[in-house]
N, C-alpha and C positions, 0 to 999 in steps of 0.2 A: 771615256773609253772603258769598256770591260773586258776583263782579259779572264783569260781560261787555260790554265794549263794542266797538262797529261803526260802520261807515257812513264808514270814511276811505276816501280814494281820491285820484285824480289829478285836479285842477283848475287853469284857466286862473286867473293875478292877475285878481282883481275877479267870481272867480265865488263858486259858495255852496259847502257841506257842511252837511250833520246830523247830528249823530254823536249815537250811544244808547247809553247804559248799563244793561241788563238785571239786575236783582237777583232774586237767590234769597232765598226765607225770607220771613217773615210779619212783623218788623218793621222793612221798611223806612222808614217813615215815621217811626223813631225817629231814624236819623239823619240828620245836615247830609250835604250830599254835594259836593262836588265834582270837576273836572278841573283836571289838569295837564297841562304838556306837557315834553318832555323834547327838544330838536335833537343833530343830532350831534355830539358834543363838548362840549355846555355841562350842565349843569346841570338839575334836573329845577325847573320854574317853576310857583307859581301860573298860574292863567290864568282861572277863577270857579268863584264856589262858592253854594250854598244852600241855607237851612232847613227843620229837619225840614218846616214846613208850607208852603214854600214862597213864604213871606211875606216875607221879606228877602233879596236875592242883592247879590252881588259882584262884583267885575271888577276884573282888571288894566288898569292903565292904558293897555299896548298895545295893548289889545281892546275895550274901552269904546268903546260908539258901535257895535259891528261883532259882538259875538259876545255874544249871548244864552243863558243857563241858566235851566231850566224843570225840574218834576218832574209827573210824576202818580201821585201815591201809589196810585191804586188799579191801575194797573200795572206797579208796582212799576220804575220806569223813569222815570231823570235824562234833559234832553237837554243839547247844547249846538247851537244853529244860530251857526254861522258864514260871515258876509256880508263881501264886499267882497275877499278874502283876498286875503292878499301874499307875493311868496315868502318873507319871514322868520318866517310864520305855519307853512312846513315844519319837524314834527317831529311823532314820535311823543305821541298824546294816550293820557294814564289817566283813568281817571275812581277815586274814592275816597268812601267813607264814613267819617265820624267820629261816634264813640259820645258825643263832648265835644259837638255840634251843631257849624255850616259853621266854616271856619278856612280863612285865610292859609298856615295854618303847616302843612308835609306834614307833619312826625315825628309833628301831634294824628290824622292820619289811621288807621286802625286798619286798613280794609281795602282790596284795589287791585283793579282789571280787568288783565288780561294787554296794554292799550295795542291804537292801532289807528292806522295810519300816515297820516298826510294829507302830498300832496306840492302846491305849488304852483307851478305854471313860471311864467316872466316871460315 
């Protein structure tokens, strides 16, 4: 699976983004999928994730309430819409598939997107 994802860019705190992850290949609805995000200097973080069918999703708790994960299997495409944003919501996001179904945990992740930059100013 290769995945692609887009849609970062520079926004005001308390504006939006939508950011998409595009997958290659015919079984994407196999697996869970998620995003992370990764700032500079820290660590690369959950941030949500969701089921091959889309029927169960996730969220960190710093985003709960604010950033929604969606899929639509039939083209072959995760989203994440992010509301409200803050400047500590700046960092690099990936999005990810895992062959295990959706996970917390990056190392179950199997495959990544090359990341796509969200910046937020105060």
């Amino acid at each position: 699976v290769q995945l692609q994802a887009y849609g970062g860019g520079l926004v005001q705190a308390g504006g939006y983004l939508r950011l998409s992850c595009a997958a290659s290949g015919r079984s994407f609805s196999s697996y869970g999928m998620g995003w992370f995000r990764q700032a500079r200097g820290k660590e690369r973080e959950f941030v949500a994730a969701i089921s091959r069918s889309g029927g169960t999703v996730d969220a960190a708790d710093s985003v709960k309430g604010r950033f929604t994960i969606s899929r639509d299997n039939a083209k072959n495409t995760v989203y994440l819409q992010m509301n409200s944003l803050k400047p500590e919501d700046t960092a690099v996001y990936y999005c990810a598939a895992a062959s295990t179904g959706w996970s917390r945990v990056l190392k179950l992740y199997d495959y990544w997107g090359q990341g796509t930059q969200v910046t937020v100013s105060s």
